[in-house]
C-alpha positions in Angstrom: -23.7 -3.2 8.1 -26.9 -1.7 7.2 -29.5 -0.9 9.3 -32.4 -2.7 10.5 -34.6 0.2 9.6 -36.3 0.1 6.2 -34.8 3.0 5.7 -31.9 1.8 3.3 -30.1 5.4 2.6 -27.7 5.3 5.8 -24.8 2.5 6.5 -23.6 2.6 9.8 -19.9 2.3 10.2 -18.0 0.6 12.7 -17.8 3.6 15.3 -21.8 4.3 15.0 -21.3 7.2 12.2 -23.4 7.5 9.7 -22.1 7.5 5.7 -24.3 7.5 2.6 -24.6 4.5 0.8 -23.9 5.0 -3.2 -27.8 6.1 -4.6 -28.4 8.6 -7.0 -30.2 11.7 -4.9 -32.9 13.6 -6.2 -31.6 17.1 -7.3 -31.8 19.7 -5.7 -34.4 18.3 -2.8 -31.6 17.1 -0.2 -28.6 17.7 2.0 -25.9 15.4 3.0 -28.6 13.9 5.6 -30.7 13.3 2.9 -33.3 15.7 3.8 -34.2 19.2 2.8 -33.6 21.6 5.9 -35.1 25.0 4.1 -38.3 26.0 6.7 -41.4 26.7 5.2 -44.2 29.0 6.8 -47.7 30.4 6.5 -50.2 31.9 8.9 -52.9 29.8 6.7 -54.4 26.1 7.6 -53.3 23.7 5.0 -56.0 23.3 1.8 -58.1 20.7 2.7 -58.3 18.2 0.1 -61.1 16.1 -1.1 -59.9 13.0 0.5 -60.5 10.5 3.2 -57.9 8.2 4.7 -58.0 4.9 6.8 -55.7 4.0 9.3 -55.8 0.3 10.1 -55.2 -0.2 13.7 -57.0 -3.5 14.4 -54.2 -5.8 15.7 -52.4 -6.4 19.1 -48.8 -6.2 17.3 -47.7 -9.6 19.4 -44.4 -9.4 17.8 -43.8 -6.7 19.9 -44.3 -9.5 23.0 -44.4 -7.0 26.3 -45.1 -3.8 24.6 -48.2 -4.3 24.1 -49.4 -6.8 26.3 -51.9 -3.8 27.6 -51.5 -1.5 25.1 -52.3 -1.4 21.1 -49.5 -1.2 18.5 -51.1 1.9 17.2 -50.2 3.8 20.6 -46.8 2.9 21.1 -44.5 5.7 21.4 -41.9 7.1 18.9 -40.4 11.0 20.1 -43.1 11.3 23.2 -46.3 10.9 21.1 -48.1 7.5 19.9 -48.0 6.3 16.3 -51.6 7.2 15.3 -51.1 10.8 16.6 -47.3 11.0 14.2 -50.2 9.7 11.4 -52.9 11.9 12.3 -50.5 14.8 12.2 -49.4 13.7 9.1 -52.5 13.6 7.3 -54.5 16.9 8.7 -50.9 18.6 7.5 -51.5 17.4 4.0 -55.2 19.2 4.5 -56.8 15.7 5.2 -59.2 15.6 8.2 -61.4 12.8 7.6 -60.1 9.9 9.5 -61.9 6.4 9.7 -59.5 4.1 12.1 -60.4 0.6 12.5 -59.4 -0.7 15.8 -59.9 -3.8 17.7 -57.4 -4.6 20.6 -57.8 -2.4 23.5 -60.2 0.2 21.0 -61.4 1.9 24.0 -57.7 3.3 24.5 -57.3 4.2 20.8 -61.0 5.5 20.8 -59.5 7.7 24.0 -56.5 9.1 21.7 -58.0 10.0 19.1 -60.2 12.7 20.6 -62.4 13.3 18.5 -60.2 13.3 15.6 -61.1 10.3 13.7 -64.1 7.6 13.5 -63.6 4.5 15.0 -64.6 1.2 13.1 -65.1 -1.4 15.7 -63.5 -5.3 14.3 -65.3 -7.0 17.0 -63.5 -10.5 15.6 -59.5 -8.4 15.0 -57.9 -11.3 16.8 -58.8 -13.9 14.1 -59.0 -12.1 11.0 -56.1 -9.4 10.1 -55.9 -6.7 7.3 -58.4 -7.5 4.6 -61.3 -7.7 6.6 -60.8 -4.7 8.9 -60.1 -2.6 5.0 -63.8 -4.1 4.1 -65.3 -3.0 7.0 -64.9 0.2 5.8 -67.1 -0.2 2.4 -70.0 1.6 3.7 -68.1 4.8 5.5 -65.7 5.6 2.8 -67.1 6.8 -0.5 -64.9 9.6 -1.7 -60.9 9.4 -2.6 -58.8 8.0 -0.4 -55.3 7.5 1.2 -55.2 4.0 3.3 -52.0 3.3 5.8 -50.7 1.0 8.0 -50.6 2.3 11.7 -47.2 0.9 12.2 -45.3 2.7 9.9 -43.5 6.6 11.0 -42.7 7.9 7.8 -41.7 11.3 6.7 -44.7 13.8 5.8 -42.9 14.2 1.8 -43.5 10.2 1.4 -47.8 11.1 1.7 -47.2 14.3 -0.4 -45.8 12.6 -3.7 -48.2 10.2 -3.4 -51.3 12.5 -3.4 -49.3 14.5 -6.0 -49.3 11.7 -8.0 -53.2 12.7 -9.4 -54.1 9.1 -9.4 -54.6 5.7 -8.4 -50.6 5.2 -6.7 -48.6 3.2 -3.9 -45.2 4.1 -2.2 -42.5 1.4 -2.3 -38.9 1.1 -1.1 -36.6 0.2 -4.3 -33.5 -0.4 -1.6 -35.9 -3.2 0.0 -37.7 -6.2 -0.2 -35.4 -8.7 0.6 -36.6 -10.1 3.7 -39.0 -12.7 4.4 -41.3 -10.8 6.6 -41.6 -8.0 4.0 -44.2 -7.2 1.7 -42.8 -7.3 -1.8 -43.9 -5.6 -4.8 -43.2 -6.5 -8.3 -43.5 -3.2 -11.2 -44.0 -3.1 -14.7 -43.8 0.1 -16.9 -44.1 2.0 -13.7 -47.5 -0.1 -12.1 -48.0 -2.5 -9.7 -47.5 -6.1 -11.3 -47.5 -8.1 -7.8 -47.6 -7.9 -4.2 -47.4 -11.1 -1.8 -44.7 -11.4 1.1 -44.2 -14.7 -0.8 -42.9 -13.0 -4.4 -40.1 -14.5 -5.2 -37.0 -12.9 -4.4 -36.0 -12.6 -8.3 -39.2 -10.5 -9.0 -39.1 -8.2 -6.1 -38.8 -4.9 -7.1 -39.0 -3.5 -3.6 -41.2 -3.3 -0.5 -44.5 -1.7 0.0 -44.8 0.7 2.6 -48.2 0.4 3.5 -49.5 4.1 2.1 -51.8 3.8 -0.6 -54.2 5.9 -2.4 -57.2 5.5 -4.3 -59.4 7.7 -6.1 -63.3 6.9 -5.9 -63.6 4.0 -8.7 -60.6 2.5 -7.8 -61.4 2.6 -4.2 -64.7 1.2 -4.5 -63.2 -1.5 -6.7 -60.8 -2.7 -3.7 -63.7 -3.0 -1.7 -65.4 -5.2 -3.6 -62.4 -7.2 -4.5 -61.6 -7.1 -1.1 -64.8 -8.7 -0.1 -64.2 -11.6 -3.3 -60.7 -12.2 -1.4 -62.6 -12.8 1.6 -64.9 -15.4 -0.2 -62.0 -17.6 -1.3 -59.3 -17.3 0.9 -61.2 -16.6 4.7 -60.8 -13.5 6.6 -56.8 -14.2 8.0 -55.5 -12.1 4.7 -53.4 -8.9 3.8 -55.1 -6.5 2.4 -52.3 -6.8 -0.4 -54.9 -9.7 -1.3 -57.3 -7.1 -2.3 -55.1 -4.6 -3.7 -53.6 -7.3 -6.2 -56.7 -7.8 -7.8 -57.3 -4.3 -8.5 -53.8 -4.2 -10.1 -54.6 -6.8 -12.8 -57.9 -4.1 -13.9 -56.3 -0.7 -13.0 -53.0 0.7 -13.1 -51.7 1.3 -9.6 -48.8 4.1 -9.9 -45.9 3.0 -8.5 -44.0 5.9 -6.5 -40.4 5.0 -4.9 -39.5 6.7 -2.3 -36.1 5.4 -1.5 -34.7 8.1 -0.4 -36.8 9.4 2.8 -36.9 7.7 6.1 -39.7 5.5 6.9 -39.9 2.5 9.2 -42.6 -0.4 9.7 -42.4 -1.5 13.8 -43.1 -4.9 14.0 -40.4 -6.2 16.3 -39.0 -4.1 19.7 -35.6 -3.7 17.0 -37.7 -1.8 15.1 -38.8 0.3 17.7 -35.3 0.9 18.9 -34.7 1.9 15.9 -37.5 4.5 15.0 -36.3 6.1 18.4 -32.7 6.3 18.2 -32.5 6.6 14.0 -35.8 7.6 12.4 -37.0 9.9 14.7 -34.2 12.3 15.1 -34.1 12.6 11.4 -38.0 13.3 10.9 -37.2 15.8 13.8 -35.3 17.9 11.5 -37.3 18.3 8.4 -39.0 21.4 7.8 -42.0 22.6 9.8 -45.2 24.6 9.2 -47.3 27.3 11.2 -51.2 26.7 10.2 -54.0 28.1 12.6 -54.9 25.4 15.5 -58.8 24.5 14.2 -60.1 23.6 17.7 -58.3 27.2 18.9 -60.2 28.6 15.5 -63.7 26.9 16.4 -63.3 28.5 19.9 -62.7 31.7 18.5 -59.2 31.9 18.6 -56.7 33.0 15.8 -53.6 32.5 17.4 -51.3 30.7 15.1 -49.7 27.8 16.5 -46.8 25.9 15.1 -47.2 22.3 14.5 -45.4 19.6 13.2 -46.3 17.3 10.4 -45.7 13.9 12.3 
């Protein structure tokens, strides 16, 4: 029976064990959990890179009924820390530090955890429009390169790295996915993006998106504006798959699969269950970097810390 997690590599067997399901590894990057366990240090920060990323965090996640009847989606809590602080992590790890989040329920919490970290984009209408509008609200902030996510998905730190090693325009899909109703399907031509819609049909699903993109600076300002044309024809309740689509049919979006890392989009309390008990003791065990604290190094400070990617 496989697992609810969109994270396809692991069957579970009868007593709870965990065997490999029958996919082609890549060689030399993983042990028999499917993850490299060599530790990697340096006393330096990671290089920052000329790149922005978005984290849209505008919803209430109601799917997850009582969880957050006071408290966003974004700040639920996977190994003792919320979800937008795993991403934050994430991202300053791969040498990005400027954060646009666009929140709407309860933004005065997430504007509390971010500390500083990030700009908050206020969706002052986030209960009636989803996606697409809060990505367009960002037009005038973000003008350089850069990565957009979901703030629901946990997803191991390589999964961001081969996508900004990519050099280009890119997405991350799941080729062991894409089956379900609920999921956002992609469809992949000589190695683009053809199609995305949760209602591809089955037969031309290649996978499911994950929900981390990256865009340089035309191809980024392109999904703005045809994220603002989506808008115009179809109203502001749209995915901003909508958006990205459109850019597809002008530019080639890279299509990167990444079947074979962990990753896991919470929308139900399942999937919650599951990034706790499944997901999260594998990210646990990935390798780790020491890079200088930069709030210790602004006060003065040189003590190396060690911090982990999520």
């Amino acid at each position: 029976m496989l697992c609810k997690c969109k994270w396809r590599n692991y069957r579970t067997g009868s007593e709870g064990t965990k065997t490999m399901l029958d996919k082609q590894q890549h060689a030399g990057m993983q042990t028999s959990s499917g993850i490299a366990h060599s530790r990697e240090y340096s006393c330096n920060p990671p290089e920052k890179r000329p790149v922005e990323a978005i984290i849209l965090a505008a919803g209430r996640g109601s799917r997850l009924c009582s969880i957050t009847a006071k408290l966003p989606k974004c700040l639920v809590e996977v190994g003792n820390r919320c979800l937008i602080e795993h991403q934050l992590n994430m991202l300053a790890n791969a040498g990005i530090d400027q954060v646009t989040v666009v929140g709407g329920y309860c933004a005065d919490q997430v504007k509390a955890q971010l500390r500083g970290r990030a700009e908050l984009i206020f969706n002052p209408v986030w209960s009636q429009t989803n996606s697409l509008f809060s990505l367009w609200l960002c037009r005038e902030r973000v003008r350089s390169p850069f990565v957009v996510m979901n703030c629901d998905v946990l997803a191991h730190p390589e999964i961001l790295q081969r996508l900004l090693d990519r050099g280009g325009p890119a997405f991350t899909y799941d080729a062991s996915s894409g089956a379900d109703e609920e999921h956002m399907k992609v469809e992949i031509e000589a190695g683009a993006l053809r199609a995305m819609s949760k209602s591809l049909p089955a037969h031309r699903s290649d996978g499911e998106n994950i929900g981390i993109l990256y865009f340089d600076e035309p191809v980024g300002q392109n999904l703005f504006r045809e994220a603002e044309k989506a808008l115009e024809v179809g109203g502001r309740n749209m995915w901003m798959a909508a958006a990205v689509e459109r850019v597809a049919k002008k530019h080639d979006l890279a299509a990167i699969d990444v079947a074979n890392l962990p990753w896991i989009e919470i929308d139900y309390p399942e999937d919650l269950q599951e990034a706790r008990q499944v997901i999260w003791p594998e990210l646990c065990a990935r390798p780790r970097k020491i890079f200088h604290d930069q709030e210790m190094a602004e006060n003065g400070k040189s003590t190396a810390v060690e911090a982990q990617a999520l």
